[in-house]
VMD Tcl script that builds the backbone (N, CA, C; Angstrom):
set m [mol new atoms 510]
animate dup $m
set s [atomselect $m all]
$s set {name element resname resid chain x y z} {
  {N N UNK 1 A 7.910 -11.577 -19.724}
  {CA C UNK 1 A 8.818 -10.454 -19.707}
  {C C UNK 1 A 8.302 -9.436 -18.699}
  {N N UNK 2 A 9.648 -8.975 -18.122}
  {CA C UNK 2 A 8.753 -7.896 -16.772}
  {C C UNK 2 A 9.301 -6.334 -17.150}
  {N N UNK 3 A 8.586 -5.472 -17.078}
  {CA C UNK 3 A 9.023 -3.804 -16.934}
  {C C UNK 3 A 9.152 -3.605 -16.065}
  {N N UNK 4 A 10.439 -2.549 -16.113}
  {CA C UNK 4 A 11.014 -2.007 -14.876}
  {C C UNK 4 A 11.155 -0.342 -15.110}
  {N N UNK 5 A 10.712 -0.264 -14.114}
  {CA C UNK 5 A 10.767 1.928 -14.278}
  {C C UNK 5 A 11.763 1.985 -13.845}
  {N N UNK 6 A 12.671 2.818 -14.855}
  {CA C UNK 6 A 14.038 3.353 -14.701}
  {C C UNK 6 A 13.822 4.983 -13.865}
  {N N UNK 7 A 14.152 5.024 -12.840}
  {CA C UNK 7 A 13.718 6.517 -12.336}
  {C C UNK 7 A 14.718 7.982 -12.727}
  {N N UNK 8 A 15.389 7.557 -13.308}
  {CA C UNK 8 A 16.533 8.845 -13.758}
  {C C UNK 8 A 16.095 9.503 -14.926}
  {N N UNK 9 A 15.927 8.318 -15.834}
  {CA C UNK 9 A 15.017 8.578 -16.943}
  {C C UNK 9 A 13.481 8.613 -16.876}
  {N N UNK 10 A 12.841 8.401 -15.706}
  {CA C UNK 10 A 11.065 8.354 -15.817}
  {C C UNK 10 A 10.465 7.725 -17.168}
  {N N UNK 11 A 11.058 6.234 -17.276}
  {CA C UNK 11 A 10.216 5.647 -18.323}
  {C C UNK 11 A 10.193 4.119 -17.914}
  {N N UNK 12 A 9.584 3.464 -18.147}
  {CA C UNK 12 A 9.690 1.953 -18.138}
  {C C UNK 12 A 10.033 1.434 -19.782}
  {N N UNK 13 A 10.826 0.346 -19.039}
  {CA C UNK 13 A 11.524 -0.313 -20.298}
  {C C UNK 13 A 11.635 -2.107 -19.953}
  {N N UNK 14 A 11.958 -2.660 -20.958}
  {CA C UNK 14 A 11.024 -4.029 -20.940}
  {C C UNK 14 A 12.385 -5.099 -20.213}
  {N N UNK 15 A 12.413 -6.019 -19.535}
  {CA C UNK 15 A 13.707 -6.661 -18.562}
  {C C UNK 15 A 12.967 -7.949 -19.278}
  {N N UNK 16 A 14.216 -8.831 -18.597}
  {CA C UNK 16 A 14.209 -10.296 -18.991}
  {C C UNK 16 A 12.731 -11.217 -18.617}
  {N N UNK 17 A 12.885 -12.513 -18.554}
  {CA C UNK 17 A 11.273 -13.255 -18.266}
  {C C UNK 17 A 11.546 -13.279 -16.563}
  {N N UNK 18 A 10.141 -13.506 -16.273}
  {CA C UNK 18 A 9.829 -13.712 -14.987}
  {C C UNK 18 A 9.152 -14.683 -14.861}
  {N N UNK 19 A 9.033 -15.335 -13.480}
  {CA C UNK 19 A 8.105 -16.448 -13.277}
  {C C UNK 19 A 7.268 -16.193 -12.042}
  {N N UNK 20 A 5.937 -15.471 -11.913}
  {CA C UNK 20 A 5.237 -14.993 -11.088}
  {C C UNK 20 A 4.225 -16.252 -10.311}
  {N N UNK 21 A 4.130 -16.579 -9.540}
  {CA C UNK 21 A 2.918 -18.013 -8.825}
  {C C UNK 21 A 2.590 -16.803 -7.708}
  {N N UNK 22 A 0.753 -17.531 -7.356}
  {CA C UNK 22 A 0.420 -16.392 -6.483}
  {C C UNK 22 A -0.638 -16.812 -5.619}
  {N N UNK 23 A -1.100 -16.427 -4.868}
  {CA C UNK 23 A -2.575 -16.711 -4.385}
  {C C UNK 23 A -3.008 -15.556 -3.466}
  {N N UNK 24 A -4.431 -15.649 -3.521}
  {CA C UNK 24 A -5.164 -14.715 -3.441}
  {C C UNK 24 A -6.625 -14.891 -2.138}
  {N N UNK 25 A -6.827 -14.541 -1.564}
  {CA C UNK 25 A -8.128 -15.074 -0.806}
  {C C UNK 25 A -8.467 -13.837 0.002}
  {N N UNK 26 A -9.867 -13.656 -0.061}
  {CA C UNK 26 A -11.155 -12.717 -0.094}
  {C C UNK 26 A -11.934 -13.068 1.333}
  {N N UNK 27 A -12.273 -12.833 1.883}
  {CA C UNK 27 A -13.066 -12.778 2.974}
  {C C UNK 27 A -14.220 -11.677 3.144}
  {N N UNK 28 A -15.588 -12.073 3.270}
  {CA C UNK 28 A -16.677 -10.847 3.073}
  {C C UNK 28 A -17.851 -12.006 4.694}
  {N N UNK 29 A -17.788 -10.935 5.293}
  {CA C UNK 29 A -18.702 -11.985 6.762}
  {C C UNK 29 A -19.733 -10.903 7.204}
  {N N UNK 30 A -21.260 -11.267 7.368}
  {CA C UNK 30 A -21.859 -9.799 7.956}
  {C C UNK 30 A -22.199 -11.115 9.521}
  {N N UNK 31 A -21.438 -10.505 10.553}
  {CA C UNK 31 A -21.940 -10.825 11.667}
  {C C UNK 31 A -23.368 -10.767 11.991}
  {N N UNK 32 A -24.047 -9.441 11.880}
  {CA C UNK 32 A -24.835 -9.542 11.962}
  {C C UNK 32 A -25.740 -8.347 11.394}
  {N N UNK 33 A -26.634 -8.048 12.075}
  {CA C UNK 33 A -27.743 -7.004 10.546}
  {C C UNK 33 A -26.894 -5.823 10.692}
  {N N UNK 34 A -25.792 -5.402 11.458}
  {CA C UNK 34 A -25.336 -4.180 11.384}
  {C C UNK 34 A -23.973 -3.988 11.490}
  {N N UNK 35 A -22.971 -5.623 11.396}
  {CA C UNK 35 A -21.353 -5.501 12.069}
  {C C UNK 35 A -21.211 -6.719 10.329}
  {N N UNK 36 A -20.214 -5.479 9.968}
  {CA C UNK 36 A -19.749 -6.450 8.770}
  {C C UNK 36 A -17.859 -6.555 8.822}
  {N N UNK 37 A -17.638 -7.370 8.358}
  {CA C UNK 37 A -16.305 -7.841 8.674}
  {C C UNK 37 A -15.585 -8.232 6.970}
  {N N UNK 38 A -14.608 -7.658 6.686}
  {CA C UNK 38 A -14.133 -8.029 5.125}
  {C C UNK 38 A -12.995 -7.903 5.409}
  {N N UNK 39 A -11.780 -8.747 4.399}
  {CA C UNK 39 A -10.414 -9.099 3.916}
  {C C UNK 39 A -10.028 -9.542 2.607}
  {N N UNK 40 A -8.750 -8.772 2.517}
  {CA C UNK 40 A -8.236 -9.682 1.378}
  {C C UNK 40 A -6.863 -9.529 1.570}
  {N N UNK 41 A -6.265 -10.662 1.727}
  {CA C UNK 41 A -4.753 -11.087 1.147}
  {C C UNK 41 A -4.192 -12.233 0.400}
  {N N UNK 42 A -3.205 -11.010 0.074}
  {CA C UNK 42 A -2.790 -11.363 -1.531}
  {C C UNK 42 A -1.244 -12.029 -1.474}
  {N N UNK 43 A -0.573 -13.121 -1.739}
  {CA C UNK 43 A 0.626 -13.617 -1.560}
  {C C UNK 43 A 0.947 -13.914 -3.490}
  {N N UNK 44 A 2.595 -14.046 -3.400}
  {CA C UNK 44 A 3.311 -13.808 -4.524}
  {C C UNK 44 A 4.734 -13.766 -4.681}
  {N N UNK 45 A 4.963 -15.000 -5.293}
  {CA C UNK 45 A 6.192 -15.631 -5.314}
  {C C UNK 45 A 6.827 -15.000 -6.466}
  {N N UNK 46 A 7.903 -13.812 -6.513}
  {CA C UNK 46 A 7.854 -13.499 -7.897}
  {C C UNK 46 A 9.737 -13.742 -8.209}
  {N N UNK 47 A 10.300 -14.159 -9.199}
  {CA C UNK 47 A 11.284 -14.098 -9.474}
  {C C UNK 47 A 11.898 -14.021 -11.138}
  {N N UNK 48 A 13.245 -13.205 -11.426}
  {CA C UNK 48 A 13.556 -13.226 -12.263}
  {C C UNK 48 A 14.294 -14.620 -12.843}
  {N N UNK 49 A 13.910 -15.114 -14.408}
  {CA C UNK 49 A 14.106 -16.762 -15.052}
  {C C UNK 49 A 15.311 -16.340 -15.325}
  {N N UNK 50 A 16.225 -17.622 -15.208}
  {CA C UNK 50 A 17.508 -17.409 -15.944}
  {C C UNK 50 A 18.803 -16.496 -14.756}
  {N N UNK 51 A 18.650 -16.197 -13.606}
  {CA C UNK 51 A 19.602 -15.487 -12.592}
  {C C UNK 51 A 19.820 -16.061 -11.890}
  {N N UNK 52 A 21.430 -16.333 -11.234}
  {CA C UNK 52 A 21.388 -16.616 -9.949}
  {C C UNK 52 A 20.815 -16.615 -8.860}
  {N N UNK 53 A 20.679 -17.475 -8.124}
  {CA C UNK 53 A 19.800 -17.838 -6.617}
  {C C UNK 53 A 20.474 -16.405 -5.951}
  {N N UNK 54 A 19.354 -15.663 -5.678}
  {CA C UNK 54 A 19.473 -14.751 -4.492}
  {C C UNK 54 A 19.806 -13.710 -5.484}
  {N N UNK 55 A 20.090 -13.712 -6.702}
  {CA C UNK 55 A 19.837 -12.300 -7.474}
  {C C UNK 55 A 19.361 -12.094 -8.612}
  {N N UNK 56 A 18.183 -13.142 -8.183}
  {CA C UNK 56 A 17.024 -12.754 -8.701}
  {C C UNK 56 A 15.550 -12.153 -8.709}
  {N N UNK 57 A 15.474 -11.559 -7.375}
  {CA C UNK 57 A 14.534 -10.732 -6.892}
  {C C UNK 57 A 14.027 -10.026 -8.125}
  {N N UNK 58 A 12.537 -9.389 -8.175}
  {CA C UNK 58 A 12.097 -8.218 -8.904}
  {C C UNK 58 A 11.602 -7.411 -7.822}
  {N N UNK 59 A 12.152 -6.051 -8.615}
  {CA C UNK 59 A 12.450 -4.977 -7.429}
  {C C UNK 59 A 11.111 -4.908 -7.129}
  {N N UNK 60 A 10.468 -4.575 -6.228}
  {CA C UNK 60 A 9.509 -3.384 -5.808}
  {C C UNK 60 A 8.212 -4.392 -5.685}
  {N N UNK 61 A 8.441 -6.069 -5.953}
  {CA C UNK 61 A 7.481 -6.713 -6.048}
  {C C UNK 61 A 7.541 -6.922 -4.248}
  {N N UNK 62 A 6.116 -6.914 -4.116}
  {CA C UNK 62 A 5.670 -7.010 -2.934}
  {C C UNK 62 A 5.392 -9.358 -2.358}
  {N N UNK 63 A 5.501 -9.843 -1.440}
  {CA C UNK 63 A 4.822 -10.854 -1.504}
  {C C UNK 63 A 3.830 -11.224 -0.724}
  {N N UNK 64 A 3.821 -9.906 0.057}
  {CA C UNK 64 A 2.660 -10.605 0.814}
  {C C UNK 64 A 1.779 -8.722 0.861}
  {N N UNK 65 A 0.226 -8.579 0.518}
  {CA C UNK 65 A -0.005 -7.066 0.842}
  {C C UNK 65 A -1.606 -7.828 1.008}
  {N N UNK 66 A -2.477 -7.160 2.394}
  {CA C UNK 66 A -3.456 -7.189 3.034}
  {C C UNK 66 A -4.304 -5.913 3.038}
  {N N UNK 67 A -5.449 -6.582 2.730}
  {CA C UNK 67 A -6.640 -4.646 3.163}
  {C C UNK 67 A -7.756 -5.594 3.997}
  {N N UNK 68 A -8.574 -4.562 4.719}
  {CA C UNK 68 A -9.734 -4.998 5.445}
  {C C UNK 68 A -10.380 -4.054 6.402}
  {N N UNK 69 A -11.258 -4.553 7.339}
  {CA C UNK 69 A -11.306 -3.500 7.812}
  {C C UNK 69 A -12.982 -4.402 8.989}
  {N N UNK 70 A -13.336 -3.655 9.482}
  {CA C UNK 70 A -14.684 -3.694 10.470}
  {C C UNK 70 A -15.360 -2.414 10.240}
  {N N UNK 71 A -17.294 -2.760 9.775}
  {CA C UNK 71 A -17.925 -2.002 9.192}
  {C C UNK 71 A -19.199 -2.216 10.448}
  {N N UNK 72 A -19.867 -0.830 11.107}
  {CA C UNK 72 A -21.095 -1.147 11.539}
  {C C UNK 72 A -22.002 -0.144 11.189}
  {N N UNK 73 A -23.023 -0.558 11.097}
  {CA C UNK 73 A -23.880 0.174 10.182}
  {C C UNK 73 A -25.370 0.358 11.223}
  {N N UNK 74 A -25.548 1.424 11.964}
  {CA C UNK 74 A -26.340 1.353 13.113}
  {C C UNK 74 A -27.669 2.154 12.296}
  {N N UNK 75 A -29.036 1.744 12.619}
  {CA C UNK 75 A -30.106 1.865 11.869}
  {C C UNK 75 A -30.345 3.227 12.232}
  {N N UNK 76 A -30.050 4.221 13.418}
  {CA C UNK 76 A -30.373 5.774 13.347}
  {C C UNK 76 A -29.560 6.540 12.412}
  {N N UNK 77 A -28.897 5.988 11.067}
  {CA C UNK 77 A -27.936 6.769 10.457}
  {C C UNK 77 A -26.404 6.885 10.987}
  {N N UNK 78 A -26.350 6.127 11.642}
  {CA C UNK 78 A -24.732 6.151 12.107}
  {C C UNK 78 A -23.844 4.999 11.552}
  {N N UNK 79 A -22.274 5.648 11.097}
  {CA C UNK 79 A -21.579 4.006 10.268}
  {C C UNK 79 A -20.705 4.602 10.710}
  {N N UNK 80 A -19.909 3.554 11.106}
  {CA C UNK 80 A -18.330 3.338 11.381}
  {C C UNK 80 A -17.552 2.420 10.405}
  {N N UNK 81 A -16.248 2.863 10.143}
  {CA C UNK 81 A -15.558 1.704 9.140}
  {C C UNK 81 A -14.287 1.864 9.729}
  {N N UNK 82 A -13.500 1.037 10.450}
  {CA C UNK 82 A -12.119 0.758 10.401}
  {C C UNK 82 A -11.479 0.086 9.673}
  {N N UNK 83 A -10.370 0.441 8.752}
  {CA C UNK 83 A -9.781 -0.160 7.690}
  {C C UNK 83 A -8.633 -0.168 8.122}
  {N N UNK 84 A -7.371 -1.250 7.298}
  {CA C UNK 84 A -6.599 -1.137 7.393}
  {C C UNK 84 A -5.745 -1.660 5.864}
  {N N UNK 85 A -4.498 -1.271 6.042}
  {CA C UNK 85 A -3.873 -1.178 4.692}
  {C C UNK 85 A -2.101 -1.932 5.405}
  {N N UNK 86 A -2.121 -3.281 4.462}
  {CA C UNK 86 A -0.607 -4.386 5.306}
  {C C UNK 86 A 0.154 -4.200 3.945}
  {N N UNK 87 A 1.429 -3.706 3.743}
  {CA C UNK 87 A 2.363 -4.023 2.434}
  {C C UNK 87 A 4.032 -4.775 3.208}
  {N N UNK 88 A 4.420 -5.921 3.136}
  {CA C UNK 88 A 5.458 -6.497 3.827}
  {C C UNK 88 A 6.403 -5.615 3.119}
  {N N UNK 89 A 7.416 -5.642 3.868}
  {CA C UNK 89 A 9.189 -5.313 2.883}
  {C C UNK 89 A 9.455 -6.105 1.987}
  {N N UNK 90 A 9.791 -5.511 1.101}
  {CA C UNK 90 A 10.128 -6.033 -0.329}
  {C C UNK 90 A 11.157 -5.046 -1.197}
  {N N UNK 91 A 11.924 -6.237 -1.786}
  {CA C UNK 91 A 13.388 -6.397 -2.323}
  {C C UNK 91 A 13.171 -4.825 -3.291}
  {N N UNK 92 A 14.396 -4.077 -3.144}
  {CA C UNK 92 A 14.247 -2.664 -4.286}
  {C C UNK 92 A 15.458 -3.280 -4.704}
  {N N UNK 93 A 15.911 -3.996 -4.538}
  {CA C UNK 93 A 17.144 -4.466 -6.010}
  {C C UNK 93 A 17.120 -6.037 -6.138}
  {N N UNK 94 A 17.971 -6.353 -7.070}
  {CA C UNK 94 A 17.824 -7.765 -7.909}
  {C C UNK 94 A 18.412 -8.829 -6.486}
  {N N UNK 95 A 19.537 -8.387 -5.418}
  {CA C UNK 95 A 20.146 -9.061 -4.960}
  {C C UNK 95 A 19.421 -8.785 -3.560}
  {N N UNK 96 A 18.314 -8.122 -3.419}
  {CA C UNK 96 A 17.179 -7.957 -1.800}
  {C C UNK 96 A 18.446 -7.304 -1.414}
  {N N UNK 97 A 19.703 -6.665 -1.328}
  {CA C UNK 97 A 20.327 -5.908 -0.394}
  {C C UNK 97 A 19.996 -4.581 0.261}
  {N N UNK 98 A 19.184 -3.836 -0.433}
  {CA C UNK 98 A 18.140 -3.045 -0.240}
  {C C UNK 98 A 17.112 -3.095 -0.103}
  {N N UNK 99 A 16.117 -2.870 0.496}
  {CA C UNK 99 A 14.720 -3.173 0.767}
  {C C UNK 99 A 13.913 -2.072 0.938}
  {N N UNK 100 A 12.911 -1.481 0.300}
  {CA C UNK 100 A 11.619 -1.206 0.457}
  {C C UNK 100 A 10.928 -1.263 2.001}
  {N N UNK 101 A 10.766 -0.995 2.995}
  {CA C UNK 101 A 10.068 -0.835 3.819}
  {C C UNK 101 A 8.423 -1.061 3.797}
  {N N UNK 102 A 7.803 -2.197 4.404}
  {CA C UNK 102 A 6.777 -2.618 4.376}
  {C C UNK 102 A 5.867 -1.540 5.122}
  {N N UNK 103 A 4.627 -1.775 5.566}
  {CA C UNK 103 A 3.618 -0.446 6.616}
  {C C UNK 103 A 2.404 -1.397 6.874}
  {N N UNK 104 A 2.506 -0.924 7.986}
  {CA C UNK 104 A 0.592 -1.339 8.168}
  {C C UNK 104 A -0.389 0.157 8.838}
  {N N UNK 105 A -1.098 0.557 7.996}
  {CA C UNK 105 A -2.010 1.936 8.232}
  {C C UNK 105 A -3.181 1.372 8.394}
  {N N UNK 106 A -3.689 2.363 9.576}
  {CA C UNK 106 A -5.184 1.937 9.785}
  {C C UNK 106 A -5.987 3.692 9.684}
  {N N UNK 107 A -7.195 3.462 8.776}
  {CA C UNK 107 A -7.638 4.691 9.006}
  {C C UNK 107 A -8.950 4.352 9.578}
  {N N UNK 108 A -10.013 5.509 9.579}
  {CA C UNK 108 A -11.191 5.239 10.458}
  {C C UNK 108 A -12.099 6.011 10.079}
  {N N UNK 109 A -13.143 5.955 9.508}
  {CA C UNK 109 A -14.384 6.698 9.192}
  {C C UNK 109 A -15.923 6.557 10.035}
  {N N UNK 110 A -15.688 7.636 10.103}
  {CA C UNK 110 A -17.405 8.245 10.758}
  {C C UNK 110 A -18.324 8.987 10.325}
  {N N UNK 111 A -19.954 8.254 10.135}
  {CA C UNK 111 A -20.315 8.645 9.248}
  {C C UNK 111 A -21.761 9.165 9.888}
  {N N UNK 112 A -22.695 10.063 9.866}
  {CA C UNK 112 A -23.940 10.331 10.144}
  {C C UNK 112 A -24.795 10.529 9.239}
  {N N UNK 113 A -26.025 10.338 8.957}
  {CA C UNK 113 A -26.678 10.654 7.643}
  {C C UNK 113 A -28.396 10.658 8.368}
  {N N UNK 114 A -29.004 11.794 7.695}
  {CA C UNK 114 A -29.982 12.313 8.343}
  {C C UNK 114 A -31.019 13.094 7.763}
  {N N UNK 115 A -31.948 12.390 7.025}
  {CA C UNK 115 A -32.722 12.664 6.187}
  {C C UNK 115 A -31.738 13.299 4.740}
  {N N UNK 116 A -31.492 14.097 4.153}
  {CA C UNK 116 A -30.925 14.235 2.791}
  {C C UNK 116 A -29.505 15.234 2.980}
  {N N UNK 117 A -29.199 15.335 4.560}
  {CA C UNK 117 A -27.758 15.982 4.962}
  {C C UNK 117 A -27.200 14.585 5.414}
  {N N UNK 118 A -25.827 14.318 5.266}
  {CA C UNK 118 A -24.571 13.507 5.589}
  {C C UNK 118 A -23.281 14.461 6.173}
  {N N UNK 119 A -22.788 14.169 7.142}
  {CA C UNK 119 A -21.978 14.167 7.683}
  {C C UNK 119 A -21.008 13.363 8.594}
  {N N UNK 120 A -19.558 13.469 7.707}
  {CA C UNK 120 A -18.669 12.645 8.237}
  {C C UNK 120 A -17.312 13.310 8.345}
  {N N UNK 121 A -16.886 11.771 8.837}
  {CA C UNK 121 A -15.530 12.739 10.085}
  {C C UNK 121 A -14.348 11.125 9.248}
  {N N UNK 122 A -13.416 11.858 8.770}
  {CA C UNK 122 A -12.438 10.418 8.263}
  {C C UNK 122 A -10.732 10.750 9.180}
  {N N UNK 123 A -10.434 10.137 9.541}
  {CA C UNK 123 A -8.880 9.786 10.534}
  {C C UNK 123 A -8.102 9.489 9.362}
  {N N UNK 124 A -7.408 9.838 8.875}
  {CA C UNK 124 A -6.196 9.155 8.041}
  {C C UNK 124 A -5.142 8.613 9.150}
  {N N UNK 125 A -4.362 7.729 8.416}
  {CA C UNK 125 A -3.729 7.185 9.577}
  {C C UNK 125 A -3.748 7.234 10.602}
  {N N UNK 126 A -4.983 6.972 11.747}
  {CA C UNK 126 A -5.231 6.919 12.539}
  {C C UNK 126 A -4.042 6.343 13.847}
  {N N UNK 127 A -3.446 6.177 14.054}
  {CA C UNK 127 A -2.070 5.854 14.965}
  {C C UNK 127 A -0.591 6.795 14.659}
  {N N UNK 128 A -1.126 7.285 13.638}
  {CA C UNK 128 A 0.531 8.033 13.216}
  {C C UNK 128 A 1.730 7.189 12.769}
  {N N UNK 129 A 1.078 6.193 12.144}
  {CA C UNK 129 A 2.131 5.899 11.727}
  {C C UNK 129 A 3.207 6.152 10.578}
  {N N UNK 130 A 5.069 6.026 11.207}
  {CA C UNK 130 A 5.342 6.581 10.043}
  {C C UNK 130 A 5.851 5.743 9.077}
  {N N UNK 131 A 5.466 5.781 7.712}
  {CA C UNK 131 A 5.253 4.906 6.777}
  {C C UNK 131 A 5.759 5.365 5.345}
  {N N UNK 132 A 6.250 4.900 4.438}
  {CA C UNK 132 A 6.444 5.276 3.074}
  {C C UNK 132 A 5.951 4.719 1.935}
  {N N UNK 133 A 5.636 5.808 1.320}
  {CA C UNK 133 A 4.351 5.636 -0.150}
  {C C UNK 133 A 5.559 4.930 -1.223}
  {N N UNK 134 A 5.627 5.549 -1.897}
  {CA C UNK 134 A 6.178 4.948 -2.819}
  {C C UNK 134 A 7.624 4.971 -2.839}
  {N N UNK 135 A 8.544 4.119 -3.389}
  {CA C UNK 135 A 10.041 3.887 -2.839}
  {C C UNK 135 A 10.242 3.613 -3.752}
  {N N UNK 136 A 11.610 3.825 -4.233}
  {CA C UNK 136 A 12.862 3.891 -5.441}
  {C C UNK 136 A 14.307 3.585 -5.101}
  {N N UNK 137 A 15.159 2.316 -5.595}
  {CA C UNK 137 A 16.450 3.066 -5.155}
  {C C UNK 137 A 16.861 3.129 -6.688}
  {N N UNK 138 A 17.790 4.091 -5.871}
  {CA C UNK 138 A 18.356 5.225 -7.031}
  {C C UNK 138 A 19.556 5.574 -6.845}
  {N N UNK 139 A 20.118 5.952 -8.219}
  {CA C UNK 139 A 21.668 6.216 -7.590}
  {C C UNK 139 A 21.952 7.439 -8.357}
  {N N UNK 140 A 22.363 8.308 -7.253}
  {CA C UNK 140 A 22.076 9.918 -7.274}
  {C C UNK 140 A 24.401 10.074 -7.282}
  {N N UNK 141 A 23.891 11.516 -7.808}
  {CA C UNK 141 A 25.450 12.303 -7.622}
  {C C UNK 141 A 24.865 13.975 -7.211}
  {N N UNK 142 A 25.430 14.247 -6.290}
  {CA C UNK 142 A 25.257 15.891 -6.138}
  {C C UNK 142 A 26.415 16.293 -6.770}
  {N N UNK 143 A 26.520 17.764 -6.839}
  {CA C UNK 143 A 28.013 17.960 -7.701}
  {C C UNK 143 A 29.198 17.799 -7.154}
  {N N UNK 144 A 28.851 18.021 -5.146}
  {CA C UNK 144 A 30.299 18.078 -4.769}
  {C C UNK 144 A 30.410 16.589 -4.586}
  {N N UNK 145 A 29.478 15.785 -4.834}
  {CA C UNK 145 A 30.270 14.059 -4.843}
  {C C UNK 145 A 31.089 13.716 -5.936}
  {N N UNK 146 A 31.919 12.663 -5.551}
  {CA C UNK 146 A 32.663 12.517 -6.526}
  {C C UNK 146 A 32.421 11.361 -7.458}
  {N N UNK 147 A 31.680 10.336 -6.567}
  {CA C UNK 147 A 31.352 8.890 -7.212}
  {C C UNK 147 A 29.531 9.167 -6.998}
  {N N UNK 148 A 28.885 8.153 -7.795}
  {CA C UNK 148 A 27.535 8.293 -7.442}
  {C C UNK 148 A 27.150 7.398 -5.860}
  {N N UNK 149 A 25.938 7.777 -5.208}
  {CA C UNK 149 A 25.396 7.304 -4.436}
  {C C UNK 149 A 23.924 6.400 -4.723}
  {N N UNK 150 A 24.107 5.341 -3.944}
  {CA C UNK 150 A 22.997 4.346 -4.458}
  {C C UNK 150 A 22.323 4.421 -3.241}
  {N N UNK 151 A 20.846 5.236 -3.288}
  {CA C UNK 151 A 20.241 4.860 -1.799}
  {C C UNK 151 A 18.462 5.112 -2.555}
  {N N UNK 152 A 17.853 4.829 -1.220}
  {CA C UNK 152 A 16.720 4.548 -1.559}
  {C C UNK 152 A 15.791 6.329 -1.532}
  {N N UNK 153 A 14.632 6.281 -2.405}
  {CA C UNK 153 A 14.144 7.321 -2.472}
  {C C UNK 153 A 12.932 7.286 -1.745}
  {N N UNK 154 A 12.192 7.992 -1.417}
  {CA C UNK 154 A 10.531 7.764 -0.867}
  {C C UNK 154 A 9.914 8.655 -1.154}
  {N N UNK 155 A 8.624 8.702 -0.797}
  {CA C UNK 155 A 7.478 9.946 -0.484}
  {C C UNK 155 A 7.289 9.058 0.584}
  {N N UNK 156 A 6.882 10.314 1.465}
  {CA C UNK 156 A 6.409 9.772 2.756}
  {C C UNK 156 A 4.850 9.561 2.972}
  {N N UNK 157 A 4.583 8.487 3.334}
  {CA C UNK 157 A 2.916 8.137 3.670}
  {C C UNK 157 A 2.530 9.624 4.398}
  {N N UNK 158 A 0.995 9.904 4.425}
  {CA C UNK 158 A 0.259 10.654 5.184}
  {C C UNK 158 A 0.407 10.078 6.242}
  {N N UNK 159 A 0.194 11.028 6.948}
  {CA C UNK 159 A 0.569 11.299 8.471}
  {C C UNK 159 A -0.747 11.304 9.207}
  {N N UNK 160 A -1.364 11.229 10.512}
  {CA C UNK 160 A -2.356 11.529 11.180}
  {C C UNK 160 A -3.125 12.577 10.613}
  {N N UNK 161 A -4.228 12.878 10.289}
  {CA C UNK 161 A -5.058 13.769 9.525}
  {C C UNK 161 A -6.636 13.658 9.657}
  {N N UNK 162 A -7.274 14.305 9.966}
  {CA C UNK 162 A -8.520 14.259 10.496}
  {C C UNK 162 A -9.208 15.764 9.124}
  {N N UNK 163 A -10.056 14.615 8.807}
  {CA C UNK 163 A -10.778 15.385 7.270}
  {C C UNK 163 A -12.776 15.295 7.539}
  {N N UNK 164 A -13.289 16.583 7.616}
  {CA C UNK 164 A -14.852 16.345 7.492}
  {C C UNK 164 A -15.385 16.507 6.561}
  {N N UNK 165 A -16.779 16.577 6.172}
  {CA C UNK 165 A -17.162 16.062 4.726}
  {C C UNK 165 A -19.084 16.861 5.296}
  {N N UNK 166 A -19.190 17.701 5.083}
  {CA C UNK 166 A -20.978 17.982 4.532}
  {C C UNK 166 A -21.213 18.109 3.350}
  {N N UNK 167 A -22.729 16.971 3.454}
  {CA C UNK 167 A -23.364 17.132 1.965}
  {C C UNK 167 A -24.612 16.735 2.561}
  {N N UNK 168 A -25.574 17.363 1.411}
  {CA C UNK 168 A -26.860 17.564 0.953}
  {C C UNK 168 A -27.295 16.874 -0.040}
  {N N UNK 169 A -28.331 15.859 -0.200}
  {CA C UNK 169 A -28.653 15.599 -1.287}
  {C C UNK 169 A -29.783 16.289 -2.122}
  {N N UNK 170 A -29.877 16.631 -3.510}
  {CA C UNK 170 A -31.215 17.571 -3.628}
  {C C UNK 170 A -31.836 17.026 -4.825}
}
mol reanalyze $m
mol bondsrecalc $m
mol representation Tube
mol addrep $m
């Protein structure tokens, strides 16, 4: 049985069976004493049991979403980490006629550390990309409409952002 968040009401409530198959694979590599290399993606066949072919999507299920990144770790106290964050497009209704918007974000951290002071420098979305966090469709009425409207909702991903960080250890 799968839950589905009803967004008008802000609750989840319990939907018919599902049949989820999936796979998963991890990647962890240290090139060498100071360049490390990691992945993971995640695939996922998900559908609602018992519906017609093609409207049976579950909303908001993703099938394919990736993280990783390149790590170097230089022995005078210096680290770099480039990460990145993959979510494909995926179905926001039963019949995929709407879709969710997939993203790929890369952020970037810089790090110095120097006897018991640290200082670092982090890029959020480092390229600007523009991207959306979390997505809903929804079917809205303003007052001067007359019928409701069915469209999709978002928050918008962070944007380019450059964040520093001092600390002391004592």
């Amino acid at each position: 049985m799968a839950i589905v968040y009803v967004g008008d009401e802000a609750v989840v409530e319990p939907s018919g069976k599902t049949r989820r198959l999936g796979a998963d694979l991890s990647l962890r590599y240290q090139a060498t004493p100071w360049l490390y290399v990691d992945g993971d993606i995640n695939y996922a066949y998900a559908r609602a049991v018992g519906e017609p072919k093609g409207e049976d999507y579950i909303p908001l299920v993703p099938s394919l979403t990736s993280i990783g990144g390149v790590a170097v770790q230089l022995p005078w106290g210096i680290s770099a980490n480039l990460r990145y964050s993959y979510m494909n497009t995926k179905p926001a209704t039963e019949d995929n006629t709407v879709q969710a918007k997939g993203y790929f974000v890369n952020d970037l951290l810089l790090n110095y550390a120097s006897g018991k002071w640290n200082f670092l420098i982090q890029a959020q979305n480092l390229f600007n990309t523009k991207w959306n966090d979390a997505q809903f469709e929804t079917e809205t009425r303003l007052r001067n409409e007359r019928e409701p409207v069915s469209e999709m909702h978002f928050t918008p991903g962070t944007p380019f952002m450059i964040k520093a960080g001092l600390s002391y250890k004592f």
